[in-house]
KERO-564670 format. One record per atom (N, C-alpha, C, CB): x, y, z; atom name. Coordinates in pm, 1 decimal, m for minus. Glycine has a CB too. Layout:
BEGIN
X|Y|Z|CA;
...
***
This chain:
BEGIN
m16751.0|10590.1|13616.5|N;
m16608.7|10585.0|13644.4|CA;
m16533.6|10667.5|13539.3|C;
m16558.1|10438.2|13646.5|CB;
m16448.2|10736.9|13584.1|N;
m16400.0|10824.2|13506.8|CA;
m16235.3|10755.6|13403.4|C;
m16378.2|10955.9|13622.0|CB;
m16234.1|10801.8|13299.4|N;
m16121.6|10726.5|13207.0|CA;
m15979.7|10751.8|13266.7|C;
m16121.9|10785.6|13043.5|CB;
m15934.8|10678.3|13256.8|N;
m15780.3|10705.3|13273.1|CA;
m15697.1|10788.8|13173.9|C;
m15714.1|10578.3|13273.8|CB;
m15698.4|10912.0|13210.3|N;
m15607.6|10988.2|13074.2|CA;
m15494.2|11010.4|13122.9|C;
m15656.5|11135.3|13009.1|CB;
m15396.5|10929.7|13179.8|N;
m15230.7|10934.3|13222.3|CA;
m15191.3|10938.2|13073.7|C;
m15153.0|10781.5|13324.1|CB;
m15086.5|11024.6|13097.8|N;
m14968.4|11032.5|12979.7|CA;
m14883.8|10927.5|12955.7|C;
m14873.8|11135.4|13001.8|CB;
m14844.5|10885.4|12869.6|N;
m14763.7|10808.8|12841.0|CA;
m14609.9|10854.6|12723.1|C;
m14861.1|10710.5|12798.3|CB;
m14545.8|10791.6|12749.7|N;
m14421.2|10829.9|12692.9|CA;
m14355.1|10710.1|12610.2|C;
m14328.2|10878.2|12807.0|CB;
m14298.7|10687.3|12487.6|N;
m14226.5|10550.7|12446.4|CA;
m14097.6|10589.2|12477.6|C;
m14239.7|10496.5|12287.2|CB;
m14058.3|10459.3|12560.2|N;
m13896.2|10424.9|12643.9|CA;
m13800.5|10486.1|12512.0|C;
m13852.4|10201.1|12685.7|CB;
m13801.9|10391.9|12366.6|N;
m13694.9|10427.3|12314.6|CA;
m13698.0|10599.7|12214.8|C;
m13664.1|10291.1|12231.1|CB;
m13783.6|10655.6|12224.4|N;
m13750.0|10790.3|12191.5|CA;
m13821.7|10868.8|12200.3|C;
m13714.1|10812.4|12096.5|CB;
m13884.0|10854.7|12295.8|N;
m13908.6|11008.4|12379.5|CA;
m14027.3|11046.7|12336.4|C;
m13801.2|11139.0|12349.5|CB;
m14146.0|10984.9|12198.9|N;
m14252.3|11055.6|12166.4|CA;
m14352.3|11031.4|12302.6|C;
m14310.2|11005.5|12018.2|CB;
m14480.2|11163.7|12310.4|N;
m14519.7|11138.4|12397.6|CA;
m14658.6|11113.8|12361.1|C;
m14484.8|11216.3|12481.6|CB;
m14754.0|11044.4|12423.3|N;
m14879.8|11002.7|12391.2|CA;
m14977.8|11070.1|12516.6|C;
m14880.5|10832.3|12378.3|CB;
m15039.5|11181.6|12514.4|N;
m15116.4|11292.4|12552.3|CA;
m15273.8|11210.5|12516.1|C;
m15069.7|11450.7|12455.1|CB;
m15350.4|11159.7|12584.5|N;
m15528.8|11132.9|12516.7|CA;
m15585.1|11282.2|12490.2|C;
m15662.8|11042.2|12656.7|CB;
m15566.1|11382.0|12563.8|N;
m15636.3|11482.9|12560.9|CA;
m15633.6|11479.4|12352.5|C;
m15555.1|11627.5|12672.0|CB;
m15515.4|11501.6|12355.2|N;
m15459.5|11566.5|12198.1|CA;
m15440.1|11444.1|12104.2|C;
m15290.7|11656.8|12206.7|CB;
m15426.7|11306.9|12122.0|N;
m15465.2|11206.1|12049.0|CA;
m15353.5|11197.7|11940.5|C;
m15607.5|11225.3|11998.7|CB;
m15345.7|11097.0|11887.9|N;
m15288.9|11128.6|11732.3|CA;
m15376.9|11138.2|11591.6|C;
m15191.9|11014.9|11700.7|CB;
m15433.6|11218.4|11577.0|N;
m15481.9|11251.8|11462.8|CA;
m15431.6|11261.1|11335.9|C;
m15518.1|11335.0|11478.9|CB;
m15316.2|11255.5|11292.8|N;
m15278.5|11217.4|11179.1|CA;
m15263.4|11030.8|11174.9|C;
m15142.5|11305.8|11154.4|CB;
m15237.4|10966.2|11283.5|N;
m15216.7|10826.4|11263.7|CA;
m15373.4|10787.2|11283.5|C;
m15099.5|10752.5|11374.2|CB;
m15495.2|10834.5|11297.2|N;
m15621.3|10812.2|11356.3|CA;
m15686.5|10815.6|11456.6|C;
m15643.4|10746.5|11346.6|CB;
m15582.2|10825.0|11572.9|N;
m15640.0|10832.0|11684.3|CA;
m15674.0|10986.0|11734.3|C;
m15556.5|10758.0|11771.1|CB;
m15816.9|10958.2|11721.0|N;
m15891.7|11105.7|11796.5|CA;
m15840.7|11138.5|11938.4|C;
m16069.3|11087.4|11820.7|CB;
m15861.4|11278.6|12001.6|N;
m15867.0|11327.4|12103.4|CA;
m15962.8|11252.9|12203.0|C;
m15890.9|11449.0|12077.8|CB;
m15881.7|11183.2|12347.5|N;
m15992.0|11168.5|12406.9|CA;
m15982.0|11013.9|12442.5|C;
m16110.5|11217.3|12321.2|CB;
m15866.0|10940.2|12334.5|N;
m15894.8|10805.0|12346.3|CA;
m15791.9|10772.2|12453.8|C;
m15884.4|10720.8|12208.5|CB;
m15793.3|10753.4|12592.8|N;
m15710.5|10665.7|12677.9|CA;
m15620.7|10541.6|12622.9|C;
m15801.7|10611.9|12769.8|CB;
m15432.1|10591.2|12701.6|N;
m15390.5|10478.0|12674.8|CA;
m15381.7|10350.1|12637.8|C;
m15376.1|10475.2|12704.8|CB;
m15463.0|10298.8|12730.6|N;
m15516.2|10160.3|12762.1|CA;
m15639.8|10141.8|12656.1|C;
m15568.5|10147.2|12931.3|CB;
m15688.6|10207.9|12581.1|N;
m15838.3|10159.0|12476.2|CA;
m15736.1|10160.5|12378.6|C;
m16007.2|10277.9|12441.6|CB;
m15567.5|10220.0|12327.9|N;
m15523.0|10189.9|12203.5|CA;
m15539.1|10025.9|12182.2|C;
m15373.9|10244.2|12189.5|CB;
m15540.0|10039.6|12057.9|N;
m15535.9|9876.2|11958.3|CA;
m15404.6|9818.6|12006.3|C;
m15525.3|9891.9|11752.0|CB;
m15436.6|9703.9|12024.2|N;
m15330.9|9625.0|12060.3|CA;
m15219.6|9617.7|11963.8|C;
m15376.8|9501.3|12086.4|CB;
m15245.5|9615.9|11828.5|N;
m15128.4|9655.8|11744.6|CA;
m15069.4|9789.0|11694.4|C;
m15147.3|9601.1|11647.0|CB;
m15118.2|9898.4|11787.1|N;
m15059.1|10020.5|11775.7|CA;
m14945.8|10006.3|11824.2|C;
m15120.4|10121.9|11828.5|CB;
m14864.2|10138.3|11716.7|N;
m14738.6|10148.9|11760.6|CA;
m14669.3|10317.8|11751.9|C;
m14661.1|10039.6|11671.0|CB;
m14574.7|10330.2|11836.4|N;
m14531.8|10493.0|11817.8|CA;
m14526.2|10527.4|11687.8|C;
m14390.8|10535.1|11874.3|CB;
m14569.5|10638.8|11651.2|N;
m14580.1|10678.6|11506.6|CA;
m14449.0|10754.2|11494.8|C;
m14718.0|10771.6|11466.1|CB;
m14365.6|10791.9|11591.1|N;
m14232.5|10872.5|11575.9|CA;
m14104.9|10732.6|11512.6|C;
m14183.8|10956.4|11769.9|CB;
m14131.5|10609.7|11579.2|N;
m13999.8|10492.5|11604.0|CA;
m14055.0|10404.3|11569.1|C;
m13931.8|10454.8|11742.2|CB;
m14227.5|10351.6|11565.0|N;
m14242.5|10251.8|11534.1|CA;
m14241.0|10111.4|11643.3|C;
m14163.1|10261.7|11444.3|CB;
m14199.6|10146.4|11810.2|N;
m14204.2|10101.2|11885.4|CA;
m14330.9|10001.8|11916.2|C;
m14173.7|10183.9|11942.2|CB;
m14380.4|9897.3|11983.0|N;
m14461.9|9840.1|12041.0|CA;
m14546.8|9879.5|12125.7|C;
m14420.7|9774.7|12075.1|CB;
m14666.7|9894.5|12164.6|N;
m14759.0|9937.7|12270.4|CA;
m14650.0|9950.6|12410.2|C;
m14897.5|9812.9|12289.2|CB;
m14623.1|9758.9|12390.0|N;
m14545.8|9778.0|12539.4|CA;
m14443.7|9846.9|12586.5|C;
m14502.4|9683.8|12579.1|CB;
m14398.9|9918.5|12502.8|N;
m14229.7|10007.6|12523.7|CA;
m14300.9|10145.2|12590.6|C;
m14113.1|10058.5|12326.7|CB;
m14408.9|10129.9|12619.0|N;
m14422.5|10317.0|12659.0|CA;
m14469.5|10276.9|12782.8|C;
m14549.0|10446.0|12560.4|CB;
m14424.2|10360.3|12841.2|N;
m14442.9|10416.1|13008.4|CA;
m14537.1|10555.0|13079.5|C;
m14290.4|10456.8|13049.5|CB;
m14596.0|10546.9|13183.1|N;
m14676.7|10615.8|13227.3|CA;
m14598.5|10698.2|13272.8|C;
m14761.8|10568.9|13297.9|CB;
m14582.6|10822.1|13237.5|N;
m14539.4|10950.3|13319.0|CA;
m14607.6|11089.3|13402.3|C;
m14474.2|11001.3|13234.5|CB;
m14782.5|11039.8|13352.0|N;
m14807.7|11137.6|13442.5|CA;
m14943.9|11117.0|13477.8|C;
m14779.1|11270.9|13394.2|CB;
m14986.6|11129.6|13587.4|N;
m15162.5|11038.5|13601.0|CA;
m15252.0|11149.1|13589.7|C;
m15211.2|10945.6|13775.7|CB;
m15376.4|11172.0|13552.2|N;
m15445.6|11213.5|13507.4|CA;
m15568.7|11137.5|13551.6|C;
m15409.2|11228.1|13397.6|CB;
***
């Protein structure tokens, strides 16, 4: 079964969360799907909650 790499976006400011490109300065490698982040991740731009980000593009 193939991973879910939909884009995601956080509601309150706009950073966007890409799996292809990952966040590598906060740790997260290229590659890791939305849904496998840590439950206590948070936008590295605002500091937002997992739950504040929204799916904007399916993959």
């Amino acid at each position: 079964m193939a991973k879910d790499m939909s884009i995601y976006r956080c509601k309150p400011c706009g950073f966007i969360y890409d799996p292809s490109e990952g966040v590598p300065d906060y740790g997260i490698k290229p590659g890791i799907p939305f849904k496998e982040l840590p439950e206590d991740w948070t936008c590295p731009k605002c500091g937002a909650s997992i739950w504040m980000f929204e799916k904007v593009e399916e993959k």
